[in-house]
VMD Tcl script that draws the C-alpha trace (Angstrom):
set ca {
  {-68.96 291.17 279.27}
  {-69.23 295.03 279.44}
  {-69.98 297.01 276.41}
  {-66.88 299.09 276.95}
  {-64.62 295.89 276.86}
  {-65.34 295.45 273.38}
  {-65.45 298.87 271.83}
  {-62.20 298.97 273.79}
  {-60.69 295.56 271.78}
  {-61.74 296.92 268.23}
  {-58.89 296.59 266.18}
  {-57.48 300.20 265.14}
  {-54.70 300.55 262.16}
  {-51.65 302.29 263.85}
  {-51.92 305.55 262.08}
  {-55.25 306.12 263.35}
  {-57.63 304.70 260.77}
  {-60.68 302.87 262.01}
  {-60.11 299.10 260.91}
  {-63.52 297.64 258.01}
  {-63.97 294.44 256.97}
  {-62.64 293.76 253.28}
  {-65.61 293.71 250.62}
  {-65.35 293.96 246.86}
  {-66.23 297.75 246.14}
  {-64.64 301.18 246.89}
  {-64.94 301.58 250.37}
  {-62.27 298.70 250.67}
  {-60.00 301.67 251.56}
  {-60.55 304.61 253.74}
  {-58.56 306.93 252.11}
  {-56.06 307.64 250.95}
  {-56.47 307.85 247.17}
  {-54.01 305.12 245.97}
  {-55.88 302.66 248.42}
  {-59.17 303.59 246.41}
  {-57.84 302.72 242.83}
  {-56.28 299.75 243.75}
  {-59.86 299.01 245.00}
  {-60.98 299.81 241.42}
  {-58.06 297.75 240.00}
  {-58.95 294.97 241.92}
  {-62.44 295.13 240.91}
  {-60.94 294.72 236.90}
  {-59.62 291.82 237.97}
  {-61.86 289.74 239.34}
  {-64.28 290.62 236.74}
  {-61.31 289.52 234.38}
  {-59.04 286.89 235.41}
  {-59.67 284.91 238.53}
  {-55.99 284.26 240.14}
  {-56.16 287.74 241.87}
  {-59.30 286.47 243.15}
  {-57.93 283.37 244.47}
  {-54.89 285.27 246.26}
  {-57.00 287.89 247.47}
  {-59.68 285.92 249.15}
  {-56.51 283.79 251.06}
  {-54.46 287.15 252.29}
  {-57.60 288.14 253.28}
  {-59.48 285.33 255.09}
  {-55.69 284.86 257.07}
  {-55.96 288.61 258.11}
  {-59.40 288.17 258.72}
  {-58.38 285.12 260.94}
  {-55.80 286.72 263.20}
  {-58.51 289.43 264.45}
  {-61.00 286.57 264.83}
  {-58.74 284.69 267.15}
  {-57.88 287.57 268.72}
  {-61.06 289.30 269.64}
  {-63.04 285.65 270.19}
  {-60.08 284.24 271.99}
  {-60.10 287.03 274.51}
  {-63.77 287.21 274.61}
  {-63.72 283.52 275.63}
  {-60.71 283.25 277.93}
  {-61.46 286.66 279.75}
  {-63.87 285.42 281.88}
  {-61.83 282.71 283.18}
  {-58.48 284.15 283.49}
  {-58.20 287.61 283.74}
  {-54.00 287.49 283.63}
  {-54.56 286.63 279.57}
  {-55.06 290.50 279.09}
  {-51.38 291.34 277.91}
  {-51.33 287.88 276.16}
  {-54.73 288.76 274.13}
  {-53.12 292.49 273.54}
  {-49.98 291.15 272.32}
  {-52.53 289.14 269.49}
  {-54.37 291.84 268.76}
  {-51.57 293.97 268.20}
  {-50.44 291.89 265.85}
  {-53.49 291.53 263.79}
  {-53.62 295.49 263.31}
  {-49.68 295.23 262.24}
  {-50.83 292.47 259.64}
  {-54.03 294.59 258.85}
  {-51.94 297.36 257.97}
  {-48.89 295.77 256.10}
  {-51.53 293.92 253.99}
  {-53.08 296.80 253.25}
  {-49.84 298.65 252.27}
  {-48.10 295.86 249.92}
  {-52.16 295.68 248.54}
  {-51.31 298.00 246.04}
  {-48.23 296.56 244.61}
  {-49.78 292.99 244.72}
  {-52.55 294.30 242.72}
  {-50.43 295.65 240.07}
  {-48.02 292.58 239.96}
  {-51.19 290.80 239.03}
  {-52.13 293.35 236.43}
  {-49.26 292.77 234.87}
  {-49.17 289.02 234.65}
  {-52.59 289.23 233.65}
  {-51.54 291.73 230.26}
  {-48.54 288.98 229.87}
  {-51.06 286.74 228.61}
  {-53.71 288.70 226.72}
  {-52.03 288.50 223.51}
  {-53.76 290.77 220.96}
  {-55.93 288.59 218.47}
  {-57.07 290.39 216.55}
  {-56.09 291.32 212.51}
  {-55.68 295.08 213.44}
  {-52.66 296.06 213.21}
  {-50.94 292.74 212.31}
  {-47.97 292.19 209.81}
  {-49.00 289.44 207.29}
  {-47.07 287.08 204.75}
  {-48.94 285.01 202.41}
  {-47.21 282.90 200.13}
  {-49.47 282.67 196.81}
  {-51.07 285.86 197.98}
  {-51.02 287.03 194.06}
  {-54.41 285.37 192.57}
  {-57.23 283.52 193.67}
  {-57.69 282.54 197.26}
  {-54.59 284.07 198.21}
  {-54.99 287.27 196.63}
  {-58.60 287.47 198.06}
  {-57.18 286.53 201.81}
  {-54.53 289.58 201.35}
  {-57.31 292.02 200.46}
  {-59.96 291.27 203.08}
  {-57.15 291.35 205.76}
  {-56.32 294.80 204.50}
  {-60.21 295.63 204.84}
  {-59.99 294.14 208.76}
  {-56.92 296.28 209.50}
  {-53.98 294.37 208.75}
  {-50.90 296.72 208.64}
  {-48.74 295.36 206.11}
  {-48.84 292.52 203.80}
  {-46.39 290.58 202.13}
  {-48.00 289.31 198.66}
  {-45.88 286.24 197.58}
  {-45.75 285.37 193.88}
  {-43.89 282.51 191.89}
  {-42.76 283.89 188.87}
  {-43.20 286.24 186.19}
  {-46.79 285.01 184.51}
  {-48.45 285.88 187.90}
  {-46.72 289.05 188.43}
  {-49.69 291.35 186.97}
  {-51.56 289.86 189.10}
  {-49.63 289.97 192.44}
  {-49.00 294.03 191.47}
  {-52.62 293.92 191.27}
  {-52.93 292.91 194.33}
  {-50.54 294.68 196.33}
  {-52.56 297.80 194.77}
  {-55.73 296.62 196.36}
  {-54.03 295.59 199.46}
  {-52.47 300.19 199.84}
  {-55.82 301.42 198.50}
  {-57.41 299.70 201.63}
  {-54.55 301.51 203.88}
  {-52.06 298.84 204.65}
  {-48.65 298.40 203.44}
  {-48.01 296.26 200.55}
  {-45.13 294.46 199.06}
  {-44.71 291.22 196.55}
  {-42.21 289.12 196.07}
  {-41.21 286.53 193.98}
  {-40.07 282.80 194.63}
  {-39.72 279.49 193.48}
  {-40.29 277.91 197.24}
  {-39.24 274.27 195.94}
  {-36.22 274.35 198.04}
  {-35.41 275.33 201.90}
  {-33.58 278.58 201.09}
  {-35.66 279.57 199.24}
  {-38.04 279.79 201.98}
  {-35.80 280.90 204.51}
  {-34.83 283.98 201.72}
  {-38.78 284.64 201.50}
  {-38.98 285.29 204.79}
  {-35.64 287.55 205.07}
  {-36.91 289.42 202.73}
  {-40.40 289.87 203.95}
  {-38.77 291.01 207.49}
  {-36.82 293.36 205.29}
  {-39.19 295.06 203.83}
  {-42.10 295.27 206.72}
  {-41.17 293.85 209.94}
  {-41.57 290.05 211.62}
  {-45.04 288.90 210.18}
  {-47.44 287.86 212.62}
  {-49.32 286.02 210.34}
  {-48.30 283.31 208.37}
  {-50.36 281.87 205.40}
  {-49.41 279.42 202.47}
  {-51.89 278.94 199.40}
  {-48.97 277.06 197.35}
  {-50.59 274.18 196.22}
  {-50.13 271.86 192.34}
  {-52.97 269.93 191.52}
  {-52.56 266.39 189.03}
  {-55.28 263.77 188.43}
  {-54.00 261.07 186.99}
  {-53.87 257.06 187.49}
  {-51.43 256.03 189.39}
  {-49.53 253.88 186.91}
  {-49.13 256.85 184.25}
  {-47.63 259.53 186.63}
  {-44.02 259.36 186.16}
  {-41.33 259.91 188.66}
  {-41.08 263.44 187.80}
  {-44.53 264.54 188.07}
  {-44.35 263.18 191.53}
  {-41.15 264.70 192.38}
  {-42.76 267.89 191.14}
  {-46.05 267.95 193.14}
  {-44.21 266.29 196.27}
  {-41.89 269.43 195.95}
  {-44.95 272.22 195.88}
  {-47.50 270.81 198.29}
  {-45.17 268.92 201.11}
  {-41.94 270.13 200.69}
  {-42.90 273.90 200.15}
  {-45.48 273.60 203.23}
  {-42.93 272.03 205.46}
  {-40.67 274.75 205.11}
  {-42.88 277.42 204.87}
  {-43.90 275.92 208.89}
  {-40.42 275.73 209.84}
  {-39.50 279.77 209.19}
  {-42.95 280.53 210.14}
  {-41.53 279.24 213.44}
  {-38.53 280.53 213.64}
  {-39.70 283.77 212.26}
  {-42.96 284.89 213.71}
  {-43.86 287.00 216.57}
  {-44.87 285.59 220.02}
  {-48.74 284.65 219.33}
  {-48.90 284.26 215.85}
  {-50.92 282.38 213.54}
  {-50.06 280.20 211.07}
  {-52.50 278.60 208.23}
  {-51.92 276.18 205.30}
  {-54.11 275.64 202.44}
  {-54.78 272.07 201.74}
  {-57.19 270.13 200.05}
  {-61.00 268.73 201.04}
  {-60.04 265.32 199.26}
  {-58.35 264.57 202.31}
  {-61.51 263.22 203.29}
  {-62.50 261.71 200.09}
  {-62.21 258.02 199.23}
  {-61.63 258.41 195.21}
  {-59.28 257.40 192.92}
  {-56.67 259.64 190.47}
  {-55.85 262.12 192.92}
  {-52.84 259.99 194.42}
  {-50.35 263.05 193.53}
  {-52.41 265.38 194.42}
  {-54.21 264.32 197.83}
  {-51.31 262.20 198.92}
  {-48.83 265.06 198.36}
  {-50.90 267.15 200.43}
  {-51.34 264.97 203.27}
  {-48.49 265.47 205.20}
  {-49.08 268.53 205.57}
  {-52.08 267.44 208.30}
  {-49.20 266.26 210.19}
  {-47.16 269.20 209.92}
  {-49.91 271.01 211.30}
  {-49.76 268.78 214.24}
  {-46.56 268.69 215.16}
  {-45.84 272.70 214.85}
  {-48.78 273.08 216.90}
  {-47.24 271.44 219.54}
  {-43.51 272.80 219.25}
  {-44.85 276.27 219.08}
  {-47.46 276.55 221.55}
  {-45.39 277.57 224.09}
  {-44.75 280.76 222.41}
  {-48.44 281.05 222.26}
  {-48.53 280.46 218.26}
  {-51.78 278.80 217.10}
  {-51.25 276.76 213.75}
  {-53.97 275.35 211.63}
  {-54.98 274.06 207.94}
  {-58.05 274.52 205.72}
  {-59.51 271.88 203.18}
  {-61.32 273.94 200.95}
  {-63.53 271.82 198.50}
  {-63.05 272.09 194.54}
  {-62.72 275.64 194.35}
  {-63.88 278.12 191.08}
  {-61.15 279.40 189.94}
  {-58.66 278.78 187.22}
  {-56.84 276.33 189.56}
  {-59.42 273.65 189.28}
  {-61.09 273.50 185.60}
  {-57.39 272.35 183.71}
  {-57.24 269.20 185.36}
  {-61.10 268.19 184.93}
  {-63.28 266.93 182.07}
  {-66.51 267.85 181.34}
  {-68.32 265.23 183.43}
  {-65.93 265.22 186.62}
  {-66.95 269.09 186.43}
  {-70.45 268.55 186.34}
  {-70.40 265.95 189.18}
  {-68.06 268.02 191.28}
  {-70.26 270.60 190.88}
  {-72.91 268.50 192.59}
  {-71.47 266.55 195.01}
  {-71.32 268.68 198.18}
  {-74.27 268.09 200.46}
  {-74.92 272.20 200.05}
  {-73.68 272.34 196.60}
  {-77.34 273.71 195.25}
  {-77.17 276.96 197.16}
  {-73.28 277.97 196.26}
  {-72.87 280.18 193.28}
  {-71.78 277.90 190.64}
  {-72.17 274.17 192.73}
  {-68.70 274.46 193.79}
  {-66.63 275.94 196.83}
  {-66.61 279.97 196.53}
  {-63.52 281.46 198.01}
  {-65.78 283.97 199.39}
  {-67.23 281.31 201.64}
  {-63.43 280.05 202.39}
  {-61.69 283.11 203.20}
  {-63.57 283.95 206.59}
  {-62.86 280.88 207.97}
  {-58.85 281.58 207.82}
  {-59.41 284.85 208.85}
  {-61.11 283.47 211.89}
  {-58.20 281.01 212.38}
  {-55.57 283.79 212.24}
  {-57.66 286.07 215.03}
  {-60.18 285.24 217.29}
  {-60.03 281.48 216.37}
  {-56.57 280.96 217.91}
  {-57.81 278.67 220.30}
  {-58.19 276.02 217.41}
  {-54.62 274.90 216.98}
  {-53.21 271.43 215.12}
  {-56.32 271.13 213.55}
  {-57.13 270.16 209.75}
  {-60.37 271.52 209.10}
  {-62.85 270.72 205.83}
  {-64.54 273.78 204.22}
  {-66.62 272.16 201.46}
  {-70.49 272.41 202.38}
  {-70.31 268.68 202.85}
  {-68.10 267.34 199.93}
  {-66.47 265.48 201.85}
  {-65.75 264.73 205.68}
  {-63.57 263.31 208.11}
}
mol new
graphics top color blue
foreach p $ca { graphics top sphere $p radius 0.5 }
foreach p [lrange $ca 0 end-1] q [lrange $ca 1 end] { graphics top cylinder $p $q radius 0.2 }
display resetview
């Protein structure tokens, strides 16, 4: 075949620009300039999300295939039957028309893409986020509003329940402005359903939808079985089931898209001890909650989680332990000799639930034990 036949069957784009083969770098494009950046967008990507990738690589191995056919076909067939000319033309025009449309709709294709792609990369992390944390006055909660005011939170709802924990939810909030986010506490008794739906209504009031939702409530009794009376349990079934299944309910109906949601249980759901019946058993459910909202709200892209600290040190646990269950509590835990006091330091705790409300969202419907081995499941 003469060397003229072929340079005469190159493929040419109809405005004059010299076909090239499609690679992954700048020169994709000759000119003009939008041609080049969606080059560069393209490039992003790949190196970031692989559909584009995937729909590239077929538009262009079928463009790819029409010259093919059309420049091998006619190199084949030439030979044989000269009269295949117009036929082979007719192909090759067509490949060029393809070449070219492909390359004009590249663009747009490239930026649908883009913008599928920033449909699902939901922000993670606590900058910037909108937080309500109910027992955010004292203790673990108070400690969880603070260091998610040091991380960048913007606003932060401080939840108290009533008037002896007020100082210290004031407190609180304080900490929470000095460390440049918005602050506001409120009060509640969250025992019943509207009161929890009111919590929330109030917390949208005053900063916005949260994005983060976090309940510390929690009771604690340790007593036998046969002395706790119907009362008691009525009481603690109210705080640690009732109160969390609520709390998971307007979480749901409340949050942003992508939120995070985290619930406070208890590491003695992994423990096989008597005389915390009340206590463990009223907490339980709430593993279940976890579950179940996981699922129902996943599809808004909402992770939701619980923590099992172990026995913690603060004034929650020492009222409803003697002496020795002290002392052996504050042995028990596999790492218990290199803690501060033998027991679980909410300084250890809190970064775990920060994790679970950012980067961690991947872990959702989980129940997870922080306890340096006092217990496991």
């Amino acid at each position: 075949m003469a060397q003229s036949d072929e340079v005469e069957l190159r493929p040419r784009l109809p405005l004059g620009g010299e076909s090239r083969c499609i690679s992954f770098s700048s020169q994709m494009f000759n000119s003009p300039l939008a041609f080049k950046a969606s080059s560069y967008a393209f490039q992003f990507l790949v190196r970031n999300w692989p559909g584009p990738q995937l729909i590239f690589l077929i538009l262009s191995a079928y463009r790819g295939c029409v010259a093919d056919v059309s420049n091998n076909a006619y190199r084949a067939h030439r030979q044989v039957d000269p009269s295949l000319n117009d036929w082979m033309y007719f192909l090759d025009c067509a490949s060029r028309i393809f070449r070219f449309i492909s390359w004009t709709l590249q663009p747009i294709l490239i930026a649908l893409l883009h913008s599928f792609k920033e449909i699902n990369m939901a922000d993670h992390s606590i900058k910037g986020k909108t937080v309500l944390i109910a027992g955010g006055a004292k203790n673990l909660g108070g400690l969880i509003a603070r260091d998610l005011a040091q991380h960048g939170a913007k606003a932060i709802v401080v939840h108290f329940n009533s008037a002896a924990s007020k100082a210290e939810a004031e407190a609180t909030v304080a900490a929470v402005q000095a460390a440049g986010a918005q602050a506001v506490a409120i009060q509640a008794d969250l025992t019943t359903a509207g009161a929890v739906e009111k919590l929330f209504a109030d917390a949208i009031a005053a900063v916005g939808k949260p994005d983060i939702a976090i309940n510390t409530v929690g009771k604690v009794l340790k007593k036998p079985m046969a002395e706790i009376s119907e009362l008691e349990y009525d009481e603690m079934t109210a705080v640690n089931s009732k109160t969390a299944f609520f709390f998971l309910k307007e979480a749901g109906k409340n949050l942003n898209d992508n939120g995070k949601i985290c619930t406070v249980v208890t590491s003695l759901l992994g423990a096989f001890t008597p005389f915390y019946a009340a206590y463990a058993g009223t907490k339980a459910p709430v593993e279940h909650y976890t579950r179940a909202a996981s699922k129902e709200l996943g599809a808004r892209g909402i992770s939701v989680t619980a923590v099992g600290p172990g026995p913690m040190d603060t004034p929650f646990f020492y009222p409803a332990e003697g002496a020795d269950a002290v002392a052996y509590h504050k042995t028990a835990a596999a790492l218990s000799g290199f803690s501060k006091t033998g027991l679980t330091d909410i300084q250890d705790v809190v970064p775990f639930i920060r994790h679970l409300v950012s980067d961690g969202w991947w872990i959702t419907g989980q129940t997870i034990l922080v306890n340096g081995g006092y217990t496991t499941k």
